[in-house]
C-alpha positions as CSV (number, residue, x, y, z in Angstrom):
1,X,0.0,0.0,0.0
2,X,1.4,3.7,-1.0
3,X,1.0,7.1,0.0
4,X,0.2,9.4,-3.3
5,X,2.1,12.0,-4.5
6,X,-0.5,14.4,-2.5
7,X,1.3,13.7,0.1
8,X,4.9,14.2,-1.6
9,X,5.2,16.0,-4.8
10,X,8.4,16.3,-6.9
11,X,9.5,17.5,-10.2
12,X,11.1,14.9,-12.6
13,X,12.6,15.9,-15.7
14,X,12.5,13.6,-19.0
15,X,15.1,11.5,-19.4
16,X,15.6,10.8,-22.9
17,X,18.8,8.5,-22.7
18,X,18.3,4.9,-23.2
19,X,20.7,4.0,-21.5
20,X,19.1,5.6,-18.7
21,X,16.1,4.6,-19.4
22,X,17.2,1.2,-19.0
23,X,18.7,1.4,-16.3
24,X,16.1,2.6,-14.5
25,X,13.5,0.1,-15.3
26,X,16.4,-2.7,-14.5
27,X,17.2,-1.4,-10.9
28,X,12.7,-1.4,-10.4
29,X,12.5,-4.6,-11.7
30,X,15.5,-5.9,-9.0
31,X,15.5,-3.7,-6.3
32,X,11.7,-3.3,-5.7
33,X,10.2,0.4,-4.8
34,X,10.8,1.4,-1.3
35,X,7.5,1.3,1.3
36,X,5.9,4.6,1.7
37,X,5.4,6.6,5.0
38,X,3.2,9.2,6.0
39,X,3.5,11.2,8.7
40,X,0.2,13.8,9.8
41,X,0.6,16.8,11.0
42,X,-0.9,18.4,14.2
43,X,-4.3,19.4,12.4
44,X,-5.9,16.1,13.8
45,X,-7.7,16.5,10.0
46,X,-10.1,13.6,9.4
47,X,-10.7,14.6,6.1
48,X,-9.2,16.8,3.5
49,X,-5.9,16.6,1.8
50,X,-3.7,16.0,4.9
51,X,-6.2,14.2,6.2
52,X,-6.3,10.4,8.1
53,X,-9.0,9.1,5.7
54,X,-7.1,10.6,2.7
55,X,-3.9,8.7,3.7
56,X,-5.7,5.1,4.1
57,X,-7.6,5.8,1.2
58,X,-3.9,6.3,-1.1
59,X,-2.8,3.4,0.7
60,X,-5.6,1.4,-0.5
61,X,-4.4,1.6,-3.7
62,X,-1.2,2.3,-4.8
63,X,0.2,-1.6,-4.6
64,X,3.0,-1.1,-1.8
65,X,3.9,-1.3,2.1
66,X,2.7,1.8,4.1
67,X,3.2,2.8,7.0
68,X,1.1,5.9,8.2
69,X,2.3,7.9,11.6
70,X,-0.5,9.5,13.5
71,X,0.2,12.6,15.7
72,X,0.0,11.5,18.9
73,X,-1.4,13.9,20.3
74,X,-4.7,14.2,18.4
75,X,-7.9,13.1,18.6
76,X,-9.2,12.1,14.8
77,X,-13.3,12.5,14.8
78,X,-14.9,10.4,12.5
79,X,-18.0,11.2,10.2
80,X,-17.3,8.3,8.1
81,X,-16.3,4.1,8.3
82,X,-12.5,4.1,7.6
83,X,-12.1,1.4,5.4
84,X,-8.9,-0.4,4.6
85,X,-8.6,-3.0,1.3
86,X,-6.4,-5.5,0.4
87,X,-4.4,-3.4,-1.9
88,X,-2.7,-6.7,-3.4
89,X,-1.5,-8.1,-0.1
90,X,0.9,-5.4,0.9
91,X,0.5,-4.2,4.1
92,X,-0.5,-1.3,6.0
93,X,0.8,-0.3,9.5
94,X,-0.6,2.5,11.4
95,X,1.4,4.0,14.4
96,X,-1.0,5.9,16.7
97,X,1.7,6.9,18.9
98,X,-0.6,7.4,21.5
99,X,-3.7,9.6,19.5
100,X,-7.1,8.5,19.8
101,X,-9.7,7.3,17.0
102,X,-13.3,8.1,17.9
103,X,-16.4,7.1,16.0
104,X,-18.1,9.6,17.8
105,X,-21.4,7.2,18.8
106,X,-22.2,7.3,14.7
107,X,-19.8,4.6,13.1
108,X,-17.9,2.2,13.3
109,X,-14.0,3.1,13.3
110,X,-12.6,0.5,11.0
111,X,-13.7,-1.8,8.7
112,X,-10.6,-4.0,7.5
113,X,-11.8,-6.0,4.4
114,X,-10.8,-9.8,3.5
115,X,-7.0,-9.9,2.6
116,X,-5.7,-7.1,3.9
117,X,-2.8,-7.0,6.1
118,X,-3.1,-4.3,8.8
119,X,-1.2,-3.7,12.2
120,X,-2.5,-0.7,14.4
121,X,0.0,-0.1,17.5
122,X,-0.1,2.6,20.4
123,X,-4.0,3.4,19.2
124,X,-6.8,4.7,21.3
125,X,-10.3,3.4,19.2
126,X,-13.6,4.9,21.2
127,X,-17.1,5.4,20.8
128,X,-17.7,3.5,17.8
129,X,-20.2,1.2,16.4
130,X,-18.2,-1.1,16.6
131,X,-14.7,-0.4,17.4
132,X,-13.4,-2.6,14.6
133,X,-14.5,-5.3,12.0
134,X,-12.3,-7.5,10.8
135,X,-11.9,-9.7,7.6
136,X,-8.6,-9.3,7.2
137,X,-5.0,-10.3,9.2
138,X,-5.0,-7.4,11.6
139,X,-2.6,-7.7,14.8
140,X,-3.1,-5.0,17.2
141,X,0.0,-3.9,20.1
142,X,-0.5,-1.6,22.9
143,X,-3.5,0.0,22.2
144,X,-6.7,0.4,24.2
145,X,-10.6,-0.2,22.9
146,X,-13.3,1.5,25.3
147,X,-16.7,3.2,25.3
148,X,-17.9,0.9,21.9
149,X,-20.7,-0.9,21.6
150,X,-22.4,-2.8,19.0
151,X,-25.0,-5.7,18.5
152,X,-22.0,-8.5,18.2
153,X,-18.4,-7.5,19.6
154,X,-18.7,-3.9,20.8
155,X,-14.6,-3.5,20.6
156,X,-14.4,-5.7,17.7
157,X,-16.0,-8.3,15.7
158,X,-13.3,-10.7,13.7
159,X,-14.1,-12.8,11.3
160,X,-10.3,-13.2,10.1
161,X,-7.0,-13.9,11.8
162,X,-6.7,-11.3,14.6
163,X,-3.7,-11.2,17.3
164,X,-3.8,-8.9,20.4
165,X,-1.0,-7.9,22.3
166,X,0.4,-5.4,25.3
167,X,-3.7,-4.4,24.9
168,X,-7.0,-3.0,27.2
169,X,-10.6,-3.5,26.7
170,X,-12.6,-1.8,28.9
171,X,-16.3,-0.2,29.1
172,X,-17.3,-1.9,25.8
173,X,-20.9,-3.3,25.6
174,X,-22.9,-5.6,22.9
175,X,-25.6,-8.2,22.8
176,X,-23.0,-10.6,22.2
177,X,-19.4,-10.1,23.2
178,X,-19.1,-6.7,25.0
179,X,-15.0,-6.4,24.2
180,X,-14.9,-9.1,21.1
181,X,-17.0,-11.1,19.3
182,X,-14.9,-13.7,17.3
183,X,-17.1,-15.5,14.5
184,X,-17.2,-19.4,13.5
185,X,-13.7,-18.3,10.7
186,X,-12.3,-16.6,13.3
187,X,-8.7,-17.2,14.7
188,X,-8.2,-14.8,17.6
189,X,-5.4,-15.1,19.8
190,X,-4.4,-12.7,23.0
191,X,-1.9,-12.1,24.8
192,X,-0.5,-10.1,27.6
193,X,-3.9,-8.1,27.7
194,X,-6.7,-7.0,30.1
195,X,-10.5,-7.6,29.5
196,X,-11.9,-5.3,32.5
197,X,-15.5,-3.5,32.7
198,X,-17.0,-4.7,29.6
199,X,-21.1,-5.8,30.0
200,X,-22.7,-8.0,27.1
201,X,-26.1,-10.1,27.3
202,X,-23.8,-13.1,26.4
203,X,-19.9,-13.1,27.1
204,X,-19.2,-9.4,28.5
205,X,-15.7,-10.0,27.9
206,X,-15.9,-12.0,24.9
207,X,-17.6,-14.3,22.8
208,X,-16.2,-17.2,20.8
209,X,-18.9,-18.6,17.9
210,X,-17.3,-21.5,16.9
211,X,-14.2,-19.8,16.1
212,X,-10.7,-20.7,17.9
213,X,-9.3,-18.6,20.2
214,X,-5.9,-19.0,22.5
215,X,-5.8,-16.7,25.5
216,X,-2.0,-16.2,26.8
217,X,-1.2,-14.1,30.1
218,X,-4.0,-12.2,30.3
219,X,-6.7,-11.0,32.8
220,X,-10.1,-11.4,32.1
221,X,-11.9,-9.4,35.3
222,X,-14.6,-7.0,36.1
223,X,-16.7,-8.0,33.0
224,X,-20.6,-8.9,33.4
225,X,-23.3,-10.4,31.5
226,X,-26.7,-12.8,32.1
227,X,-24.8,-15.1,30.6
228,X,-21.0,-15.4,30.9
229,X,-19.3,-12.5,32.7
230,X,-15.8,-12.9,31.3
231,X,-16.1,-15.3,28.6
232,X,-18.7,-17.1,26.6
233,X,-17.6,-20.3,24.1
234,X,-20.2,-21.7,22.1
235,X,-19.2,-24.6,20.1
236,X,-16.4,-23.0,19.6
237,X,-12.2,-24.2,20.8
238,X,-11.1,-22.3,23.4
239,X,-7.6,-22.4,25.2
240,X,-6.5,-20.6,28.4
241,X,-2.8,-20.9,29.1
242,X,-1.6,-18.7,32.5
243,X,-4.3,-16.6,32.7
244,X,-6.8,-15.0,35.4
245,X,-10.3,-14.6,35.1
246,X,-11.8,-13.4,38.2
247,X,-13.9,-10.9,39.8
248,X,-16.6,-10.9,36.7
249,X,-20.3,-11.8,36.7
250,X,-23.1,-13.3,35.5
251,X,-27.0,-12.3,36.6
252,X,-28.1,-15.7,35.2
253,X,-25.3,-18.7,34.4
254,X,-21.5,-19.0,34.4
255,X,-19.3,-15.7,35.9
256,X,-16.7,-16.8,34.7
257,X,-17.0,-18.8,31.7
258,X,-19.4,-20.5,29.9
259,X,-18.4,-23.8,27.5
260,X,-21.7,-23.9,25.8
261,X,-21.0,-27.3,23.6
262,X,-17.5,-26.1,22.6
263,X,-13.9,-27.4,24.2
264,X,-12.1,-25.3,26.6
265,X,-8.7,-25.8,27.7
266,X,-7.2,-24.8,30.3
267,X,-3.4,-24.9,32.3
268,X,-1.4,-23.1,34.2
269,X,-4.5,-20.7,34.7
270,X,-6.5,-19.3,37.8
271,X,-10.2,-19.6,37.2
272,X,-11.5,-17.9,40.8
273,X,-14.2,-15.9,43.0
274,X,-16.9,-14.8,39.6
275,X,-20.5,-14.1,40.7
276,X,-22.7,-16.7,39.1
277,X,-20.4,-19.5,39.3
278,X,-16.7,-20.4,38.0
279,X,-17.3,-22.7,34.9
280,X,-19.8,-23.8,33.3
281,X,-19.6,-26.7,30.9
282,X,-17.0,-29.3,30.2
283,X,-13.2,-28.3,30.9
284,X,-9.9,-30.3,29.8
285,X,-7.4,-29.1,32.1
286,X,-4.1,-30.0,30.2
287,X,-2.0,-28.4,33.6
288,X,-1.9,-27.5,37.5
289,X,-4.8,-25.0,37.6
290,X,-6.7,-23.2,40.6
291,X,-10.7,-23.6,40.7
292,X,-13.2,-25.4,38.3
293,X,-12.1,-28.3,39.3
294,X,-8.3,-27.5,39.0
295,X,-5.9,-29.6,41.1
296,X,-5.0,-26.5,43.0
297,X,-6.4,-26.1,46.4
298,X,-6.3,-24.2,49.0
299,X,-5.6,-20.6,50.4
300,X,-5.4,-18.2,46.9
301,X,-4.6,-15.0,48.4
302,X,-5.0,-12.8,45.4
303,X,-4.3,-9.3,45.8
304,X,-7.0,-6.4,44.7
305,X,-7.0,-5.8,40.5
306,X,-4.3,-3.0,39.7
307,X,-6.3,-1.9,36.9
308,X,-4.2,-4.9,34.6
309,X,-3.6,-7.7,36.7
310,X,-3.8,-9.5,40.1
311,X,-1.1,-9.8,41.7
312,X,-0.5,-13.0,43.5
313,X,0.3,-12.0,48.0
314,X,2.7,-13.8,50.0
315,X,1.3,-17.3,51.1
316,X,-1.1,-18.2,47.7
317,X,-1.1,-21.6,46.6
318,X,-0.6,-20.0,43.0
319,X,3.0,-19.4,43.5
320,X,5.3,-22.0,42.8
321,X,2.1,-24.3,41.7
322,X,2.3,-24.3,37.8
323,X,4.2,-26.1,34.9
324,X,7.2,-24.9,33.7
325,X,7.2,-27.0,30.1
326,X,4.3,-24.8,29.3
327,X,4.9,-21.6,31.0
328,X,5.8,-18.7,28.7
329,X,9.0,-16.9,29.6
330,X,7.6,-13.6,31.1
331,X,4.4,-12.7,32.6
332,X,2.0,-10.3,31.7
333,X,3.9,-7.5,32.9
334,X,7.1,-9.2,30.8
335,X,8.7,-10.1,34.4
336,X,11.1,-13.0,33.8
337,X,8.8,-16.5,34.1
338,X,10.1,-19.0,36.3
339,X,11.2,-17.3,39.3
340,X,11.4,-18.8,42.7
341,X,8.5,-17.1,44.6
342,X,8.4,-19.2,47.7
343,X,12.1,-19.3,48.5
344,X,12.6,-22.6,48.5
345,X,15.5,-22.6,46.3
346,X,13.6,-24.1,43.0
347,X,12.4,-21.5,40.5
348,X,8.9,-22.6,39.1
349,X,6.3,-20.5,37.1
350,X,3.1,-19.3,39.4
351,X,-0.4,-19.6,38.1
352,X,-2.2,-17.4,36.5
353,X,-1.0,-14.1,34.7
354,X,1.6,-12.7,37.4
355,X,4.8,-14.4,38.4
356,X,6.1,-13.5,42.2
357,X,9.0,-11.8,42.4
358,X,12.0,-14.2,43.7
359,X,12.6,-14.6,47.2
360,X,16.0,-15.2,48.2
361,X,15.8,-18.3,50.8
362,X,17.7,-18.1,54.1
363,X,19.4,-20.6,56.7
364,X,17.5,-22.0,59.1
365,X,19.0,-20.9,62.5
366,X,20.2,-23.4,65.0
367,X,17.9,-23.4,67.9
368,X,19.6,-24.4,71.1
369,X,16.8,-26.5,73.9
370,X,16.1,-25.2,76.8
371,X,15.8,-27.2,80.1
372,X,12.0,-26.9,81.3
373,X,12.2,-26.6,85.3
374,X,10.8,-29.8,87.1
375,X,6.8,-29.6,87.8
376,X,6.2,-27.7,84.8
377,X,3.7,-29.1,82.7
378,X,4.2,-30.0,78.8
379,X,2.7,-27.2,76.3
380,X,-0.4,-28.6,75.0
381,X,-1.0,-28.7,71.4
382,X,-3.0,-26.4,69.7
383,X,-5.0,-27.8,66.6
384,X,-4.3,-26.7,63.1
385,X,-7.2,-24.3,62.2
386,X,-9.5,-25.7,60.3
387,X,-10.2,-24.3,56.8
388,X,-13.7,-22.4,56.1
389,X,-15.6,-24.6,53.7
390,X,-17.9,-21.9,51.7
391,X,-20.7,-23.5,49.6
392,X,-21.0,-22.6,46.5
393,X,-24.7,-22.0,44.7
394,X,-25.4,-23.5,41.5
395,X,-26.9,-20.7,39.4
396,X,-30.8,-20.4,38.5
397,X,-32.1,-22.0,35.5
398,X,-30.7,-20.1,32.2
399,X,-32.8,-17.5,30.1
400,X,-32.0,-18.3,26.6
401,X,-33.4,-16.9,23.0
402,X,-36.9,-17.5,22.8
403,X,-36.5,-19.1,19.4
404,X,-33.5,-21.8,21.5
405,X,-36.4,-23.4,23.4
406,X,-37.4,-24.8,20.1
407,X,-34.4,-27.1,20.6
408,X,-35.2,-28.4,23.5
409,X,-36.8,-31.9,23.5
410,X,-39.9,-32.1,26.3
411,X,-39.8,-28.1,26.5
412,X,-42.6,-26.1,27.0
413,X,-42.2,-23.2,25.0
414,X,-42.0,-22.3,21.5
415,X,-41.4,-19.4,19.2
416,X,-41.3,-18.4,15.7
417,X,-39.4,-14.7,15.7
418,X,-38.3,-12.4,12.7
419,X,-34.2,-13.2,12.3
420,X,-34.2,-9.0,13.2
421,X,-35.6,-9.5,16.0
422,X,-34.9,-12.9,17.4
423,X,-31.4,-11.7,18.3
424,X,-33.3,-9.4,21.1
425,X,-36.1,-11.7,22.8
426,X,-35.4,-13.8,25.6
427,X,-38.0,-16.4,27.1
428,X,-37.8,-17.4,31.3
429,X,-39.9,-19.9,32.1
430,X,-41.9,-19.6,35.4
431,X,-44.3,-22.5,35.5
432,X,-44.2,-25.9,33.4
433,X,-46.6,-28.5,33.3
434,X,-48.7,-27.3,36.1
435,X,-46.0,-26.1,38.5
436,X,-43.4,-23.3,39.5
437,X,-39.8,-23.3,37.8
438,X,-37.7,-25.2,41.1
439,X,-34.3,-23.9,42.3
440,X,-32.2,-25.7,45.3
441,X,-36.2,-27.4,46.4
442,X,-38.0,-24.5,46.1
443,X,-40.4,-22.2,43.9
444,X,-38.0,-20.3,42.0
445,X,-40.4,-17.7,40.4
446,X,-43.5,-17.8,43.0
447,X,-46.9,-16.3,42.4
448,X,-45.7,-13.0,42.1
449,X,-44.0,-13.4,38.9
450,X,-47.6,-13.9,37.2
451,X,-49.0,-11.6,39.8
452,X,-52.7,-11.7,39.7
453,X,-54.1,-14.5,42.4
454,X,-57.2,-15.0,39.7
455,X,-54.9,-16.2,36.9
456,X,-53.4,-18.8,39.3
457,X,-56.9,-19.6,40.3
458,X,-57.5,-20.9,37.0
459,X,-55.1,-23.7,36.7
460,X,-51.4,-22.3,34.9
461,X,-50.1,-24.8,32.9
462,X,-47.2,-22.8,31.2
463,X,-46.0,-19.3,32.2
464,X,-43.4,-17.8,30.4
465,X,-42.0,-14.6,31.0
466,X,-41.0,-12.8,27.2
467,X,-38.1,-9.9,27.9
468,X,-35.8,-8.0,25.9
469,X,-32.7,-7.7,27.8
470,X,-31.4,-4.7,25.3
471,X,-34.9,-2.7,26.0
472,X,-36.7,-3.8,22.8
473,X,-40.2,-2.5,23.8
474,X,-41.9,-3.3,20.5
475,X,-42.1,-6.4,18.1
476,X,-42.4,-4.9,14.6
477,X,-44.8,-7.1,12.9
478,X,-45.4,-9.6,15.6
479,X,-43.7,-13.1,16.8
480,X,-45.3,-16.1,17.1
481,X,-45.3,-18.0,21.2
482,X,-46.8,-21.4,21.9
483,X,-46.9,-23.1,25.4
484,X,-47.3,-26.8,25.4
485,X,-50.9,-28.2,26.0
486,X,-54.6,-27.1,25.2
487,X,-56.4,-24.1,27.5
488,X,-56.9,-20.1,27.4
489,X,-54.0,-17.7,26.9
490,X,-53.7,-15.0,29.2
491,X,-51.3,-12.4,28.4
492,X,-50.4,-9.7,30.8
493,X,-48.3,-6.7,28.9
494,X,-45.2,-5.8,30.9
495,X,-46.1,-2.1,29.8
496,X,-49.1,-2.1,32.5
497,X,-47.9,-1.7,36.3
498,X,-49.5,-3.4,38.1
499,X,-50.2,-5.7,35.8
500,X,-53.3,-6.3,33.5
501,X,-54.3,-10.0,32.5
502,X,-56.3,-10.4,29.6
503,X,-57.9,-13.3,27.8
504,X,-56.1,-13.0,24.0
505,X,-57.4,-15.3,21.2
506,X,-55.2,-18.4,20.1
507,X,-54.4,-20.6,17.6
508,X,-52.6,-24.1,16.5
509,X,-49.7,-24.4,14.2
510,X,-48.5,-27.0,12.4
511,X,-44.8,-26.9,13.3
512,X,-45.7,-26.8,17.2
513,X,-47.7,-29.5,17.7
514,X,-49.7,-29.9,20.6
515,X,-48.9,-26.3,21.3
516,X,-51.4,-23.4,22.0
517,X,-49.7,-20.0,20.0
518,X,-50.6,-16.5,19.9
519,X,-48.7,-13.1,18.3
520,X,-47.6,-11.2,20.2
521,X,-46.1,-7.2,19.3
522,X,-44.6,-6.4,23.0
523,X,-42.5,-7.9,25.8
524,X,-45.0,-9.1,29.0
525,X,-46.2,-12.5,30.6
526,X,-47.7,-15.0,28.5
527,X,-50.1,-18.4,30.4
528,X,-52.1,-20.8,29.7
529,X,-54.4,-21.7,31.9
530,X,-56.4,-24.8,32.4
531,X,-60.3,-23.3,32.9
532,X,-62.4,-21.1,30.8
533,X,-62.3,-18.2,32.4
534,X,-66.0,-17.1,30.9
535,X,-67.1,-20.5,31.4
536,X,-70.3,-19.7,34.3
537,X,-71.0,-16.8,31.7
538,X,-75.1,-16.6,30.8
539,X,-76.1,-15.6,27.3
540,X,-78.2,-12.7,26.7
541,X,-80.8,-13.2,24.6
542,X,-80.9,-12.3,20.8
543,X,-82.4,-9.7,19.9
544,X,-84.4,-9.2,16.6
545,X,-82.5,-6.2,15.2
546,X,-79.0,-7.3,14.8
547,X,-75.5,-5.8,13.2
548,X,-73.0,-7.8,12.1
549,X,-69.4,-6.4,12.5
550,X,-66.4,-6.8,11.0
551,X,-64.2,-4.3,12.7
552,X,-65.2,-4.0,16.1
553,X,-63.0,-4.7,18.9
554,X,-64.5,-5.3,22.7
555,X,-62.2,-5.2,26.3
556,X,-64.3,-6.0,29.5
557,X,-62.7,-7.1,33.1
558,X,-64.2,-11.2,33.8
559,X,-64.4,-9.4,37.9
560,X,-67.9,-8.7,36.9
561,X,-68.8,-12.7,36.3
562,X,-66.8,-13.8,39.6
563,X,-65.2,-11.6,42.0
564,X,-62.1,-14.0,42.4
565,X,-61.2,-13.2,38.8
566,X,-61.1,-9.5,39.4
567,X,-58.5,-7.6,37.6
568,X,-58.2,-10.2,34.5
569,X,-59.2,-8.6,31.2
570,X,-60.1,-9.6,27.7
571,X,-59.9,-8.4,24.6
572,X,-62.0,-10.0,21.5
573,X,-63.6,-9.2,18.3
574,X,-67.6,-8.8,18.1
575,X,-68.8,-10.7,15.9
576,X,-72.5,-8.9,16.1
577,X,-74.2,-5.8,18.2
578,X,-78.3,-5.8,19.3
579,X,-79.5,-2.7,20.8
580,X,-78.0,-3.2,24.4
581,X,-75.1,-6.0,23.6
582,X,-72.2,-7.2,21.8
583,X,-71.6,-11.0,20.8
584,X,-68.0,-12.7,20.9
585,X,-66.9,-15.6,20.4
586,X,-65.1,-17.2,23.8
587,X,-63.0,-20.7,23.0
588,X,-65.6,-21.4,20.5
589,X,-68.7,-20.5,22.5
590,X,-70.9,-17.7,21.0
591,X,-72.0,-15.5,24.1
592,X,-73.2,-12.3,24.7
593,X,-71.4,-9.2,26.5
594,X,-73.9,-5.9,27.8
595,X,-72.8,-3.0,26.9
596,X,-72.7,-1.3,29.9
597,X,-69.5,-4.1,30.7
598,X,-67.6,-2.9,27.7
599,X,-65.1,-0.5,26.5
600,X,-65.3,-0.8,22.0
601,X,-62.7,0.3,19.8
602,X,-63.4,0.6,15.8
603,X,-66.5,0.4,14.1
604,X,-69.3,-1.2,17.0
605,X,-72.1,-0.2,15.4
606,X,-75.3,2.0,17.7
């Protein structure tokens, strides 16, 4: 990739000789033209002829090595994506030298296309949508993402070969991946880096879609999610080699890490104190490792996060405790790896991202007895302390996609969503098959989660509670959500507070057998209950001057039929109106509603 002569313009003179001539286009043809580089000036221009998007956009094109120099001390303001191409394979290096790249909350900062060859080093990127996206090779050194966010990998989303080194992520947020989202062709591998602060739905530090990624001395800490604080792997390979991943979160499943169906590897690593639970999911641990099951035990002693790392206190089992034929030879800092933290004269590498420094071991002094005067009784022995055992608390029941229950064999809910919008919708069950969700022997989500005792009264089946954990308040054009089993649907609109239940109308599809559906356009509570709530209801008689309608919509509260059902409302097309009533149509019973009981929308007729 090359800089054009906009940047450097001489005068060249016709040469005429041949001799020249060829001579010139010998020594191109063996020597090769010389990589190009650019260095800004202390405009901070974005655009324009001196401009940052004006020196990528040359190098696009102009079939050599580049290297562009950004002015440190600048902060470049984007209006527009910058996008780097292939250019042929040559490669483009960018040197922030400490300036910052913002996408100002309007666009992503850099789209890196498929066969380019990019290195960004001492870069801030911020406030983009997303930080980066990445087809490319792209290796990134000392640089720092924060404040992006995007729906999948709010620093970046790779879908190529991607190396991180000497680098932070922090305060990034997504659906998916709050620092990085690496997709099923990605190769991600990071080392000597911090993931700290980042929040996601799934994987606040990072999600791994069936891609590969290797995580070498790093810290993975601070992070949250519902599902996977620090890390998330689905289906995906995963290796942790000394590394520390503690301190994150998860509201729902898995603090640490989640190994949703993939294969996660793990030595020489410190897995430790995450909200929500260490590990989920199978782990092959290929070393000496401390929690999920690690063969480390005992006191850890980890010292407070520094902002990069934890640093391991005197005491920890973690120093001393790993495996040297796989420990890399400097830490995350780059202190020397193996040093002799323990002082007991045999350097070995510590678990986890930070290596002790060495202790220098002493002689044991010679202790000379003392002659214990006759009479005196013998010291008693004092018993070891005993260690504090602290339970640890399975996490509650997972709340996945809506559209994932569909894969579950004997599950109660179904859903058919727009791909827009399926991304978005989460599904918690609350009852199933008569009862309350359980957690640890008891009612994990009690009566209050449908909230109305005359909707219990009626026999749930199914609950489900529909959410959209990004604040989707609105299903543009509807989704389809069956419960299991045969009944009324009452839906109660997470809009109202307190909550209004009303009967909605239903239907069968032929996908979800066995299943009762209804479309729904807004997050709320959807159940289906056993008895008709309209059941005890007496007919009015007909009367002889009757309307038919076609666009008449009906809402009464069932209280008035039976006061236990007080509060529960319904919703239904009339079918008909007779001076004095309205006729709907109830689970397939034709009955008649007073008028004074109603509230009508559209065309009702007199």
């Amino acid at each position: 990739m090359a800089v054009s002569s906009l940047f450097h313009i001489g005068k060249h003179r016709l040469i005429t000789s041949s001799i020249v001539l060829i001579f010139l286009i010998w020594s191109a043809q063996t020597q090769g033209v010389q990589a190009a580089t650019i260095d800004l000036d202390a405009s901070c221009a974005v655009d324009g002829a001196n401009g940052l998007a004006q020196a990528i956009g040359n190098a696009n094109t102009n079939d050599e090595d580049d290297t562009i120099n950004l002015n440190g001390s600048c902060t470049y303001v984007l209006s527009a994506t910058l996008n780097i191409s292939a250019d042929g394979g040559h490669s483009l290096t960018i040197n922030g030298n400490g300036a910052t790249i913002s996408g100002n909350n309007a666009v992503r900062v850099f789209n890196i296309a498929f066969g380019a060859n990019v290195t960004l080093n001492g870069l801030t990127i911020t406030q983009g949508l997303n930080g980066i996206y990445n087809e490319g090779t792209l290796t990134i050194n000392n640089s720092t993402f924060s404040g992006n966010t995007a729906t999948n990998g709010g620093g970046i989303g790779n879908e190529g070969t991607l190396t991180i080194n000497n680098s932070t992520f922090s305060g990034n947020s997504a659906v998916y991946g709050g620092g990085i989202y690496n997709y099923y062709s990605g190769t991600l591998t990071i080392s000597n880096s911090t993931f700290s602060g980042n929040s996601a739905v799934y994987g606040g530090g990072i999600v791994n879609d069936e891609g590969t990624l290797t995580i070498n001395n790093s810290t993975v800490s601070g992070n949250s999610a519902d599902f996977g604080g620090g890390i998330y792997n689905y289906e995906g390979t995963l290796t942790i080699n000394n590394s520390t991943v503690s301190d994150n979160r998860a509201s729902r499943s898995g603090g640490g890490i989640v190994n949703d169906e993939g294969t996660l590897t793990i030595s020489n690593s410190i897995i430790a104190n995450n909200t929500g639970g260490d590990c989920i999911g199978t782990i092959n641990h290929t070393g000496p490792n401390y929690g999920c099951g690690g063969s480390v035990t005992g006191n850890l002693n980890l010292g407070p996060f520094t902002g990069g790392y934890f640093p391991l206190l005197s005491g920890s089992v973690a120093i001393d405790a790993g495996d040297d034929s796989i420990c890399p030879s400097t830490d995350q800092r780059g202190a020397a790896r193996p040093l002799d933290g323990n002082g007991d004269g045999t350097a070995t590498c510590d678990l986890g991202s930070y290596e002790v420094d060495e202790v220098v071991a002493t002689a044991t002094p010679t202790v000379t007895p003392t002659e214990t005067p006759l009479g005196t009784p013998p010291p008693t022995d004092t018993p070891a302390p005993t260690a504090e055992v602290v339970p640890t608390v399975p996490p509650p029941p997972p709340t996945p996609l809506c559209e994932d229950h569909n894969f579950a064999e004997g599950g109660v809910v179904r859903a058919s969503i727009a791909d827009s919008l399926g991304y978005a919708v989460n599904c918690r069950v609350l009852y199933q098959n008569g009862a309350p969700t359980q957690w640890l022997g008891g009612d994990l989500y009690n009566a209050g989660a449908i909230g109305i005792q005359g909707v219990l009264d009626l026999g749930v089946i199914q609950a489900v509670d529909i959410f959209s954990p990004v604040g989707m308040s609105y299903f543009n054009g509807g989704a389809v959500f069956c419960l299991r089993g045969q009944g009324t649907l009452i839906w109660l609109a997470a809009k109202n507070a307190p909550r209004v239940a009303e009967v909605i109308g239903s239907y069968e599809v032929d996908d979800f057998p066995g299943f009762t559906c209804a479309t729904l356009f807004e997050p709320g509570t959807l159940v289906l209950v056993r008895d008709n709530p309209t059941q005890s209801m007496p007919p009015l008689p007909a009367a002889p001057q009757r309307q038919t309608l076609t666009n008449c919509t009906v809402t009464f509260d069932i209280g008035v039929i039976s006061s236990s059902l007080s509060g529960i409302r319904a919703e239904l097309p009339a079918t008909a109106f007779v001076d004095g009533g309205y006729q709907v149509s109830l689970n397939g019973v034709e009955v008649w509603l007073s008028a004074d009981l109603v509230t009508t929308s559209g065309d009702c007729g007199e």
